[in-house]
C-alpha positions in Angstrom: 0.0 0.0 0.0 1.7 3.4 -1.1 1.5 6.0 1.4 1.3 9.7 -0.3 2.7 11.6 2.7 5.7 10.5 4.7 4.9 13.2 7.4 2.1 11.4 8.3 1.8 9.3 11.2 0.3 5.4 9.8 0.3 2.0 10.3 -1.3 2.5 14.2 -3.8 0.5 15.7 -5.5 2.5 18.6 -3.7 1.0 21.9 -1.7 2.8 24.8 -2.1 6.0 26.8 -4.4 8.9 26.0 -3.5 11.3 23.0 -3.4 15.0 23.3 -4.2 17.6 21.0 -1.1 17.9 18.8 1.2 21.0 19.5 0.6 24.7 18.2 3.4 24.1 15.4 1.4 21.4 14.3 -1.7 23.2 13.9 -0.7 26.2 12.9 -0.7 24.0 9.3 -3.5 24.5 9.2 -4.5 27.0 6.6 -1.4 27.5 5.7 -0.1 23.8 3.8 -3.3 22.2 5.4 -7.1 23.2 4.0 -8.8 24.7 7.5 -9.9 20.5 8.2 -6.7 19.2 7.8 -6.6 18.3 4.0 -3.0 19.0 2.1 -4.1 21.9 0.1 -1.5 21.2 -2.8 -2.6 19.2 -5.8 -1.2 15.4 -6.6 2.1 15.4 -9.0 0.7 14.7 -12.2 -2.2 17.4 -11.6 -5.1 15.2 -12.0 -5.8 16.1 -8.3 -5.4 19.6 -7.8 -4.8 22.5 -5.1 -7.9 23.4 -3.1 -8.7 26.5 -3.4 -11.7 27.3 -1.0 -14.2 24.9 -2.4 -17.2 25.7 -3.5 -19.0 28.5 -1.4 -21.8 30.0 -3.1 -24.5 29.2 -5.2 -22.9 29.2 -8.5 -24.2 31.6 -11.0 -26.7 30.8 -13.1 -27.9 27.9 -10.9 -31.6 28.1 -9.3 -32.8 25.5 -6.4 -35.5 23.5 -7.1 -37.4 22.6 -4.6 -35.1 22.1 -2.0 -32.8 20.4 -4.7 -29.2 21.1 -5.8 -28.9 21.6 -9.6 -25.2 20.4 -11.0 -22.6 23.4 -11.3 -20.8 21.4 -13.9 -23.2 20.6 -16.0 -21.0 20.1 -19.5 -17.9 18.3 -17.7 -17.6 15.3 -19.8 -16.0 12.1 -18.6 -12.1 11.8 -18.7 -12.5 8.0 -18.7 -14.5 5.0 -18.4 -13.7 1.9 -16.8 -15.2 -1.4 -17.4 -14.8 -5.1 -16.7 -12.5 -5.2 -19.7 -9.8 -2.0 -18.8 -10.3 -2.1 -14.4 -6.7 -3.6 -14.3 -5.4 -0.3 -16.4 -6.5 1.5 -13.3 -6.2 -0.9 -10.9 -4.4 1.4 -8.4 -6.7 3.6 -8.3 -9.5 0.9 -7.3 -10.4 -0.1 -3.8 -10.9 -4.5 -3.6 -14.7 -3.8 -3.7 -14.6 -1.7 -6.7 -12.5 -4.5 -8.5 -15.1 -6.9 -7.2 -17.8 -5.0 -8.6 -16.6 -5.2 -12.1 -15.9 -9.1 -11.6 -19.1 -9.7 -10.4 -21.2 -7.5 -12.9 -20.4 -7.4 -16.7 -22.7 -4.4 -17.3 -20.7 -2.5 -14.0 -18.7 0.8 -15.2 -17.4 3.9 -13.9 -17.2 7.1 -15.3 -14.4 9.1 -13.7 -14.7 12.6 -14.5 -12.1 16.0 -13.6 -11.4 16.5 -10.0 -13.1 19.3 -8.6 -12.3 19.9 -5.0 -15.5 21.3 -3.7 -15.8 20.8 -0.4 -15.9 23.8 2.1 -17.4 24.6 5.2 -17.9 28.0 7.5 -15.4 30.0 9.2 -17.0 29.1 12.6 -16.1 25.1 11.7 -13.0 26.1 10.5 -12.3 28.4 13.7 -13.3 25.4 16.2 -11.7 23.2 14.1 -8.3 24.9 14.7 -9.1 25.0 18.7 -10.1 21.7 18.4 -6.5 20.8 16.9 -4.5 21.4 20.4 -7.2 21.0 22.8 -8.8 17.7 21.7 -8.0 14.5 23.8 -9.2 10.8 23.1 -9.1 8.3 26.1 -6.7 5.2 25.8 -9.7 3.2 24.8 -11.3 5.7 21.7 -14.3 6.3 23.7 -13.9 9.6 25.1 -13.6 12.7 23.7 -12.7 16.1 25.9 -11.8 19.6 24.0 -13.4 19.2 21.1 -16.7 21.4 19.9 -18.1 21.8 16.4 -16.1 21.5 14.2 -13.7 18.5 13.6 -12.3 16.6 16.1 -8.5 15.8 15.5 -7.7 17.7 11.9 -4.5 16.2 12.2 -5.0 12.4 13.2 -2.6 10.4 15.0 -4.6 7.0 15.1 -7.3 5.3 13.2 -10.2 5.8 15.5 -9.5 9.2 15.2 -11.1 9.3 11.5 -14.0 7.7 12.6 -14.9 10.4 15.3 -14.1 12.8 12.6 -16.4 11.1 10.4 -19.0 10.3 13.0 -19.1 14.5 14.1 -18.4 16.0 10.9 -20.3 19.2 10.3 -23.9 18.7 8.7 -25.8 21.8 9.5 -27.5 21.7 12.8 -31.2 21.5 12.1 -32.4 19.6 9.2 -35.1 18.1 7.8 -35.1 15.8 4.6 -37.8 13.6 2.5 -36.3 10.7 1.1 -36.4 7.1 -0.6 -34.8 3.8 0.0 -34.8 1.1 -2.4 -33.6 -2.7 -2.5 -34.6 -4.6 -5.2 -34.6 -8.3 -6.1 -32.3 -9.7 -8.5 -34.6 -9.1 -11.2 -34.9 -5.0 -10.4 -38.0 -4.7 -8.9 -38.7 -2.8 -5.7 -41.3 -0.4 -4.0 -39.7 2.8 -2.4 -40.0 3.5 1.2 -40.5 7.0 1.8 -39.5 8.3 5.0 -38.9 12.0 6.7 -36.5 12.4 9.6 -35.7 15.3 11.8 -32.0 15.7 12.5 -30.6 18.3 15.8 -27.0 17.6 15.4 -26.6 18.2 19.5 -22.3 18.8 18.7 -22.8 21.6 15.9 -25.1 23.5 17.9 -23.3 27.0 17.7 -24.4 28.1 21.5 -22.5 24.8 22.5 -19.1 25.7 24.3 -17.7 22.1 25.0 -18.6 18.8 24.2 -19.1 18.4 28.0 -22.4 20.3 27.6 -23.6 17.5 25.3 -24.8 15.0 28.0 -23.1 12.3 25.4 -25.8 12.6 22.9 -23.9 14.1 19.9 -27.2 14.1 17.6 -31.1 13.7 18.0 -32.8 12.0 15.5 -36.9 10.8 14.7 -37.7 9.2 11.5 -41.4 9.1 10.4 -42.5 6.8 7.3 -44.5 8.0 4.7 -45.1 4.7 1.9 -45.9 2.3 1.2 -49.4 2.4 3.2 -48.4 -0.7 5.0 -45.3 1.1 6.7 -46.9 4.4 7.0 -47.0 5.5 10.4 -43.9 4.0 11.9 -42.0 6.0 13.9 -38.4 5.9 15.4 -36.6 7.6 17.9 -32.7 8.2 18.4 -30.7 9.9 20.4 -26.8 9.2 19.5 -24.6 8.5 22.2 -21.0 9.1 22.2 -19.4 7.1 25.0 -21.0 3.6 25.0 -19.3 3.2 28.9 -21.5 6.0 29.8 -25.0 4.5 28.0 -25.2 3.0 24.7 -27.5 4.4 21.8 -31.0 5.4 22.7 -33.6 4.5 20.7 -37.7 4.0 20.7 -40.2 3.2 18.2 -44.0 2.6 17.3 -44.7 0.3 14.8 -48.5 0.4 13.2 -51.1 -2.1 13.6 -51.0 -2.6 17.1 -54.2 -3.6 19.2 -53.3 -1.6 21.9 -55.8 0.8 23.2 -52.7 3.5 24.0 -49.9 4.2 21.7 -47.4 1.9 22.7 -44.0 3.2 21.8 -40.9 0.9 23.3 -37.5 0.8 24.0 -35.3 -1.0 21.1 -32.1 -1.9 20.5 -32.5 -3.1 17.2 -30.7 -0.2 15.6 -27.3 -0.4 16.9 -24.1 -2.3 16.1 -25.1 -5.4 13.9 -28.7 -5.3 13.7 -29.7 -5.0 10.2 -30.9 -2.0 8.9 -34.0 -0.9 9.0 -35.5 -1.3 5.2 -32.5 -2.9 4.0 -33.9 -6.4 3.7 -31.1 -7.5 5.7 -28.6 -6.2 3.7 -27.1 -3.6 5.9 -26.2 -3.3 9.3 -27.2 -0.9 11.9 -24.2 1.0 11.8 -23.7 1.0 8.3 -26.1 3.6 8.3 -24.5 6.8 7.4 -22.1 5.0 5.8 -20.7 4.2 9.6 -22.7 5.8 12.6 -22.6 4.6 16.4 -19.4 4.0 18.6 -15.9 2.2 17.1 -15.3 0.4 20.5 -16.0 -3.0 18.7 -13.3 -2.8 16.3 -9.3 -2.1 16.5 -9.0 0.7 13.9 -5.6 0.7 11.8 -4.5 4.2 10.1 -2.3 3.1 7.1 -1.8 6.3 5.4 -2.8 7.8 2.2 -3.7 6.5 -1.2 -5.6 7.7 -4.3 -8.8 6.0 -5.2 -11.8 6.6 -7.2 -15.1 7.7 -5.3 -18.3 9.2 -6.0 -18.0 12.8 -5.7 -20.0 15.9 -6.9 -23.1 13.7 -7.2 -25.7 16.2 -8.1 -26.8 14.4 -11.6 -27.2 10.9 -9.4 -29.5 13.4 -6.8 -31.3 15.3 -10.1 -35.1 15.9 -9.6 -35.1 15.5 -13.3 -34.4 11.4 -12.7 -37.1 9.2 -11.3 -36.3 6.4 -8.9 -37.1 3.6 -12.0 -34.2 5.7 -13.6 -31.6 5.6 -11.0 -32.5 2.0 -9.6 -31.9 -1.3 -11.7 -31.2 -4.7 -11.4 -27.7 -5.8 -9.7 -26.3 -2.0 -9.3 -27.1 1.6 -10.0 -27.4 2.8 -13.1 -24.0 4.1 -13.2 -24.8 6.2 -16.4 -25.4 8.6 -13.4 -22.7 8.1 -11.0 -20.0 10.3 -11.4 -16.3 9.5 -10.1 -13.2 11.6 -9.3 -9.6 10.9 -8.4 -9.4 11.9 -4.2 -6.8 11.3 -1.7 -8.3 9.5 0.9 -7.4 7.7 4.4 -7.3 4.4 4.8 -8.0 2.9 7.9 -8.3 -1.0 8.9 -10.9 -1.9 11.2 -10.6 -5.9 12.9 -13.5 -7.2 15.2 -11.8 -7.1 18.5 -11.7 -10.8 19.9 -13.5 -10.3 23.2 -16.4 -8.6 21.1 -19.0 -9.4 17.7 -19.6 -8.8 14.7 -21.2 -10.2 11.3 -18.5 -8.1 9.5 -14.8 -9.2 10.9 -12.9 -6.8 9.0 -13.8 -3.1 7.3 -11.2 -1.5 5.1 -12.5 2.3 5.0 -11.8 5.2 2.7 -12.0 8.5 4.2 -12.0 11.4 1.6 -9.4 14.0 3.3 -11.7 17.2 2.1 -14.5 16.3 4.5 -13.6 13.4 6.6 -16.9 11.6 5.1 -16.1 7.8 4.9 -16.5 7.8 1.1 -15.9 3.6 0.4 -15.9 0.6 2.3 -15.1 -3.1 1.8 -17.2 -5.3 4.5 -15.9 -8.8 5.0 -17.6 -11.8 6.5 -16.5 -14.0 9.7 -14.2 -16.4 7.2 -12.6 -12.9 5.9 -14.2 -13.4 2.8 -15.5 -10.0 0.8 -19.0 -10.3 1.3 -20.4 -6.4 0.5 -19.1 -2.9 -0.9 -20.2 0.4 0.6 -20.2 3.5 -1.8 -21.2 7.1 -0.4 -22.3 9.9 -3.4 -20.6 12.7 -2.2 -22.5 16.3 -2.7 -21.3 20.0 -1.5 -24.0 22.1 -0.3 -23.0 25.4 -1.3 -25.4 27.4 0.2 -24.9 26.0 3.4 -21.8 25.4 3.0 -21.2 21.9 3.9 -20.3 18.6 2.1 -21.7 15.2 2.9 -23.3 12.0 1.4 -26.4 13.0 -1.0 -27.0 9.0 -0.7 -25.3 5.7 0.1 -25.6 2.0 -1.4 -24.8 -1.3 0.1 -23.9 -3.7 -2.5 -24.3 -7.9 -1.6 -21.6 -9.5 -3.5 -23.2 -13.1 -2.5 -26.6 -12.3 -2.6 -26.6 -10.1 -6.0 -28.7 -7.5 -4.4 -28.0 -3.9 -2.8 -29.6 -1.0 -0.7 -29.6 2.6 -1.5 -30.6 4.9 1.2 -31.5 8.6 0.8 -32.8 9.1 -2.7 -34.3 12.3 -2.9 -35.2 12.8 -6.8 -38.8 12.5 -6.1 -38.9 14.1 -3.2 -38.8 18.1 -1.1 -35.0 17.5 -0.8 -33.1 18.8 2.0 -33.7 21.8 4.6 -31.0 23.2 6.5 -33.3 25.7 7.9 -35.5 23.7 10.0 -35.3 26.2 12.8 -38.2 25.0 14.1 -37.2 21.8 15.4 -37.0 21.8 19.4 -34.3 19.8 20.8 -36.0 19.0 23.9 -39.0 17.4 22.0 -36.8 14.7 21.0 -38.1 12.2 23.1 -40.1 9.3 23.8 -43.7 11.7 24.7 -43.0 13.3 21.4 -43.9 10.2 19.5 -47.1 9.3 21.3 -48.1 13.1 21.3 -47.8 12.4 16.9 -49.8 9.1 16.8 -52.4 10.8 18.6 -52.9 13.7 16.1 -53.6 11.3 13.5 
C-alpha cells in the first residue's frame, strides 16, 4: 500500500495511553499547507488532483434550487475515462478491492471518472473550532472519550485510526435539518417499492451556543424518523438519540410500529438499531451502523490508520441526486445505473478496522476510505467472519454550497453473495433537503413526542 505523505503518522492500531491535542506548530498547518480541516491543500504530482482553493462557497451563477434540490454546477464536464470489466486492471491502483469486485461480479458495472473538482468547504466558525479543536482535543486510551473538542472536527490532524472515525461520525452537517427521502432494494430481477420516509436531525455537537462537548450530555445528535409509503409502513416511527461514550450509555432509541391492538400508543425501547442489527428497510442487507455509511461507537473494532492512497469515489453527485431522474431511472437490477454516478480521483485515508476478539460482529474486517476534504467515509469493503468479501459500501458525495457543507447525497450497500443492494437517501422524487429547519426543538426529541404524533392522527 503506497502511502502519499511520509509526514504522516500510519500503520497505528489505537492501543496505549491517551492522546493530546497535537502541538501549536502542528496546527498552525492549518490553513497554511493544510485546507482549514486538515486536507493538504496542494494538488497530486501529475495534476489530475489539484490544489484546493476554497471549495465551492456559493451558489454558483446561473444555478436556481428546485425545490429544495441542488442543480449540478458542472453541467457540461464530460467524462475523462470510463472503466469497465474489460480495462479495471489499467486502473487498478486507483481501485479499492470492492470496486474490482464490482466489475468481476457484474459485466454491465462501469465507472465514469470525471475531472477532480475539490468542492468541499465549510464556515469559518467550523474552521475556527476546528483549529481550537487541533491542540485541545484529547481521546481516552480506549477511543471512547472525547474532551476539548466542539463543532467543528475533532482531530484535523490524526494520529490514530479511531481518530477518523470520530471525525467522520461529528463532521459538520448543518445543525437543524429536515429531509424527505427514498430507499430502495430490489430483487435480482430489479424490482422494488420505495420506502419514503422523513427524519428530523438536531446535530446536539454543531449547535453554535455549544461551548464544550461536555455540555452534550453524550448525545452528539437527536434524530426521529417518520415513514411516509408504502401504506403498509406508513406511520412508523423511530426515535434516536446518539450516544458518544457507549461506557456512559449505549444508543437510545424507541419506536412505534403500526397495527397494534393496543388501546394506547405503545411506543418501546429497542435496541434493534445499533451495532449489527440490520438495517431498518435494507432487507437484511445492511447493518445498523452502516447507516450513514458508519454511525454509532468504534469500540467494537481495533482501527488501523495506514496512510494515504488515491482511489476513485463518487464525488460531486448532483446528476445521481437530479429531480429530473425518477427512482425507475436511477434503480436497476444488480447496481445503479452508473450512467449517473460520477467518479473523481481523491486522496483519501485508509484505515483497517478488525472485530476485537473479546467482542462481535457479522463483519470481521472493514477497510474504510476517508476522503481527506471532509472526513466523510466515502468507500468501504465489509468482509464476513471467514474474511471473505462479502459487501461494498459506496457514499455519493454532494457540497452544499449554500450552506456550505459537504456530505453524502446517498449511500448504497452492494451484496456481492446475494446479487442485491440498498440505496438509502434518494431524494429525486422528493422536497430534498432543509437546512433551515429552525423550528425543530431539541427537547421534543423524546419518547412523549412520539405518542403526542400518533395521537394527532
Amino acid at each position: 500500500m503506497k502511502v502519499l505523505s511520509v509526514s504522516l503518522v500510519v500503520g497505528l492500531c489505537w492501543s496505549g495511553a491517551a492522546v493530546a491535542g497535537v502541538p501549536e506548530s502542528e496546527a498552525a498547518r492549518l490553513g497554511q499547507d493544510l485546507t482549514p480541516i486538515g486536507a493538504e491543500k496542494s494538488g497530486n504530482a501529475d495534476g489530475s488532483i489539484p490544489v484546493w482553493d476554497g471549495g465551492l462557497t456559493a451558489v454558483p451563477e446561473g444555478v436556481a434550487f428546485v425545490g429544495g434540490h441542488y442543480p449540478d454546477p458542472f453541467p457540461n464536464d464530460a467524462p475523462v475515462a470510463t472503466i469497465m470489466s474489460a480495462n479495471a486492471e489499467d486502473h487498478a491502483l486507483l481501485l479499492t478491492d470492492g470496486q474490482r469486485a464490482m466489475f468481476d461480479r457484474y459485466p454491465s458495472y462501469k465507472m465514469d471518472v470525471y475531472e477532480t473538482r475539490r468542492t468541499c468547504s465549510f464556515p469559518d466558525s467550523v474552521y475556527d473550532a476546528t483549529r481550537a479543536n487541533a491542540v485541545n482535543g484529547t481521546i481516552s486510551d480506549d477511543g471512547r472519550q472525547l474532551s476539548g473538542v466542539v463543532l467543528g472536527v475533532p482531530f484535523p490532524i490524526p494520529q490514530s485510526g479511531v481518530e477518523l472515525v470520530w471525525n467522520h461520525n461529528l463532521r459538520f452537517r448543518g445543525h437543524k435539518v429536515r429531509r424527505t427521502f427514498a430507499s430502495a432494494a430490489p430483487s435480482r430481477a430489479g424490482s422494488f417499492t420505495p420506502i419514503r420516509v422523513q427524519d428530523e436531525l438536531v446535530f446536539s455537537y454543531a449547535d453554535p451556543a455549544l461551548g464544550s462537548i461536555d455540555e452534550l450530555n453524550n448525545i452528539s445528535l437527536k434524530y426521529i424518523q417518520e415513514t411516509l409509503s408504502p401504506p403498509r409502513r406508513a406511520g412508523q416511527l423511530l426515535l434516536v438519540h446518539e450516544t458518544i461514550d457507549p461506557n456512559i450509555a449505549e444508543r437510545k432509541s424507541w419506536q412505534y410500529t403500526v397495527g397494534r391492538t393496543e388501546s394506547a400508543p405503545n411506543v418501546q425501547r429497542t435496541t434493534a438499531v445499533s451495532y449489527d442489527s440490520p438495517q431498518i428497510y435494507s432487507d437484511a442487507m445492511s447493518t445498523a451502523d452502516n447507516f450513514d455509511m458508519f454511525s454509532g461507537p468504534p469500540d467494537r473494532y481495533d482501527w488501523t490508520l495506514l496512510g494515504k492512497e488515491e482511489k476513485y469515489i463518487a464525488y460531486n453527485s448532483y446528476r445521481l441526486s437530479s429531480p429530473s431522474l425518477t427512482y425507475e431511472d436511477v434503480v436497476q437490477a444488480g447496481h445503479l445505473n452508473q450512467d449517473y454516478v460520477r467518479y473523481e480521483r481523491h486522496r483519501v485515508w485508509a484505515v483497517e478496522a478488525t472485530l476485537k476478539p473479546t467482542t462481535r460482529h457479522v463483519y470481521s474486517r472493514r477497510t474504510n476510505y476517508f476522503d481527506e476534504d471532509s472526513w466523510n467515509l466515502a468507500s468501504s469493503n465489509l468482509y464476513d467472519a471467514r474474511g471473505g468479501l462479502w459487501r461494498v459500501q459506496e457514499a455519493h458525495l454532494m457540497q452544499y454550497y449554500d450552506v456550505p457543507t459537504c456530505f453524502n447525497a446517498s449511500d448504497v450497500v452492494y451484496d456481492l453473495i446475494e446479487g442485491r443492494y440498498v440505496v438509502q437517501n434518494l431524494k429525486n422524487e422528493e422536497k430534498g433537503i432543509d437546512f433551515a429547519a429552525n423550528d425543530l426543538i431539541e427537547s421534543s426529541f423524546v419518547p412523549q413526542e412520539l405518542r403526542r404524533r400518533i395521537t394527532r392522527r
